[in-house]
Every structure is written in structure tokens, then in C-alpha cells.
N, C-alpha and C positions, 0 to 999 in steps of 0.2 A: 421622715422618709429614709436617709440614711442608716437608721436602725433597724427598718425592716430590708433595706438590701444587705444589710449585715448579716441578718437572720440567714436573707435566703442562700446567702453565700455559706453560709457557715452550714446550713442543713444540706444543700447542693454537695457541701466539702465530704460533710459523713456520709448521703446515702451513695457516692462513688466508693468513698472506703468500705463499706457493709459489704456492696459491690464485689470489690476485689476479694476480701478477706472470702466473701461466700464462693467465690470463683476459685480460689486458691484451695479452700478446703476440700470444694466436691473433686477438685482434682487432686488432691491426697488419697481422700475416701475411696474412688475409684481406680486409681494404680494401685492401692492397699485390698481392695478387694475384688480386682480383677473385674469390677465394672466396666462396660464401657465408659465415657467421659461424655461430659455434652460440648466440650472445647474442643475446633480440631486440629488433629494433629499440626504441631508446628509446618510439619514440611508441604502439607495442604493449604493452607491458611493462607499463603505466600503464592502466588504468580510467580514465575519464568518470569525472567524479561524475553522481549522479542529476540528472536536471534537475527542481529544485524543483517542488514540486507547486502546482497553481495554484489559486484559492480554490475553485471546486468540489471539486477533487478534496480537497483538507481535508475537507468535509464530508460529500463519499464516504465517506473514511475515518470520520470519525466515527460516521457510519449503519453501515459496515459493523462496525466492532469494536464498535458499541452493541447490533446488532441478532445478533449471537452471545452478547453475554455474556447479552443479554436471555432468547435460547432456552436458554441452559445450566442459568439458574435463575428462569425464570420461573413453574415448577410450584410453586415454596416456597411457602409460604405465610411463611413467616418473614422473607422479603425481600421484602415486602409495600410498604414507604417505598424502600426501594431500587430495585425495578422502576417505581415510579412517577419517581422519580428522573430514572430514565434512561429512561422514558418521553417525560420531559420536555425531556429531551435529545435524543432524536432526534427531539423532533417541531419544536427548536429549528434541528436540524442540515438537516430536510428544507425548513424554513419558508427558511431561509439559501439553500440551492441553488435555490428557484425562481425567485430574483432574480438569478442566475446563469445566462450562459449557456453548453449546454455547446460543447466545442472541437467540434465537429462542424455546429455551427449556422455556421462558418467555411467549410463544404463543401456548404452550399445556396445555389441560386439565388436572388439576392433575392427572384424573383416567389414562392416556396415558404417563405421564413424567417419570415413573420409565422403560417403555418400550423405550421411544423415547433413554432416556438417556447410559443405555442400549448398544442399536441401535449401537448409536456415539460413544461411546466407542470400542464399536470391527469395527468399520470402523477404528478406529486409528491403534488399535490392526494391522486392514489390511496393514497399511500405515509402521508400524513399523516389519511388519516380512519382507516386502519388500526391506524395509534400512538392515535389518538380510541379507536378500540371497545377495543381491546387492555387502553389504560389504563379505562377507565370498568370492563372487568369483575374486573381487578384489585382497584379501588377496591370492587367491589361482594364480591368474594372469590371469585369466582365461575373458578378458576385453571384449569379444564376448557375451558371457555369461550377462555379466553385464550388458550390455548394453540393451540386449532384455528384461534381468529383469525392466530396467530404464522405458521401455514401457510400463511397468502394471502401475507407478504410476500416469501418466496422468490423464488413466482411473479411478482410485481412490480417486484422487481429484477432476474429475469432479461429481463422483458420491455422493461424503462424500457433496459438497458443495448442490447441489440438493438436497438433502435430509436434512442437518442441519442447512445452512446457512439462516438468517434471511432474508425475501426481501427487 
């Protein structure tokens, strides 16, 4: 048995080298004859990395994966300290972006960026009195309640991103 994993390792070993060598040539062959290649080009081949995200959008993200987990188990009543929690977190995370501005406020006219900005700001305001009622009826138990509240924030972030998101 050891001597047929031997084999297969040793024939595995050449038909990668055949491989290469065949790969290496047709890409000689065709820089030499003006072929195109079937390799592509190095600079294709490769991905970008993401370009980092910049502090709002941290805080996007935060709002967005807080205010999912929030809808997933906000009915509990058993995850009572926990929704409050993360309550508190995105009302941390919306508090943080309105001191931020977004990439988009780079594509206003100065004479309109004290309005636009403005603007963004009390849509957060909107976003944070929201986490205000949401948590207050948590606190009170009242999870019926909370939940209907959970429905305005949808509409909120689709409005806020319409309005201030860069395209």
C-alpha cells in the first residue's frame, strides 16, 4: 500500500510539473508571437483589497447588524437586558455618525452643505429618538409596542440613505 501512495505522489508530483512547464511555454509562445495568452494578465488575476471603511461607515455597520439582531429577538421577552443592551448601542452608534460627515456632503455645493448637513443630522436625531421609544417600551415590557416602533426604523434608513448616501 505504501508503494502505490508512493507512485501516486510521484505521478501527482509530474503531472503538476508538465503542468507548469506547459503553462510557462504557451506563455513564451504567445508574448513571442503576439498571441493572445490563455493566463490573465497578472494585474487581473488579483482582486483590490476592499478599501477600508471609513468611520461612518463603521457605524453604519454597527446600526445595521444591531438593528437586525434587534428585529430577530426583540419580541422575547427573555432578552429583556439584552435588547436593552443593544439598545444602547445603537443609540451610541447613531450618536457617533452625527458627528460625521457623510462621503456625499463632498458633492455639495458649499452654498447647500451647511443645509444638507443640517438635513443629516436630524435624520439621525430621527433614528435616535426611535432607539429612545423602542427602548423605553422594552423597559416597560410592553414588546407589542416595540416592535411596531421597530417598523419606523426601516423606513428611516431607507430614507436617510437616499438622501445622504454617496452613489
Amino acid at each position: 500500500m505504501n508503494i502505490r501512495l508512493l507512485h501516486l505522489a510521484t505521478a501527482t508530483v509530474s503531472i503538476l510539473s508538465l503542468t507548469m512547464v506547459t503553462n510557462a511555454q504557451e506563455t513564451q509562445q504567445a508574448s513571442a508571437t503576439g498571441a493572445p495568452s490563455l493566463q490573465p494578465p497578472p494585474s487581473q488575476s488579483k482582486k483590490l483589497p476592499p478599501a477600508p471603511d471609513s468611520p461612518l461607515e463603521k457605524q453604519m455597520k454597527i446600526l445595521a447588524r444591531g438593528t437586525k439582531q434587534l428585529s430577530q429577538q426583540l419580541s422575547n421577552s427573555s432578552k429583556q437586558q439584552e435588547n436593552i443592551a443593544l439598545l444602547e448601542t445603537l443609540k451610541k452608534a447613531a450618536s457617533d455618525a452625527k458627528e460625521l460627515n457623510p462621503r456625499k456632503a463632498t458633492q455639495i455645493p458649499q452654498s447647500d452643505l451647511e443645509k444638507f448637513l443640517a438635513d443629516y443630522r436630524a435624520q439621525i436625531d430621527k433614528l435616535s429618538d426611535a432607539f429612545n421609544q423602542i427602548e423605553e417600551a422594552v423597559k416597560a415590557g410592553n414588546y407589542d409596542r416595540a416592535v411596531t416602533l421597530m417598523s419606523t426604523v426601516g423606513p428611516l434608513k431607507k430614507e436617510g440613505h437616499k438622501n445622504f448616501k454617496a452613489d
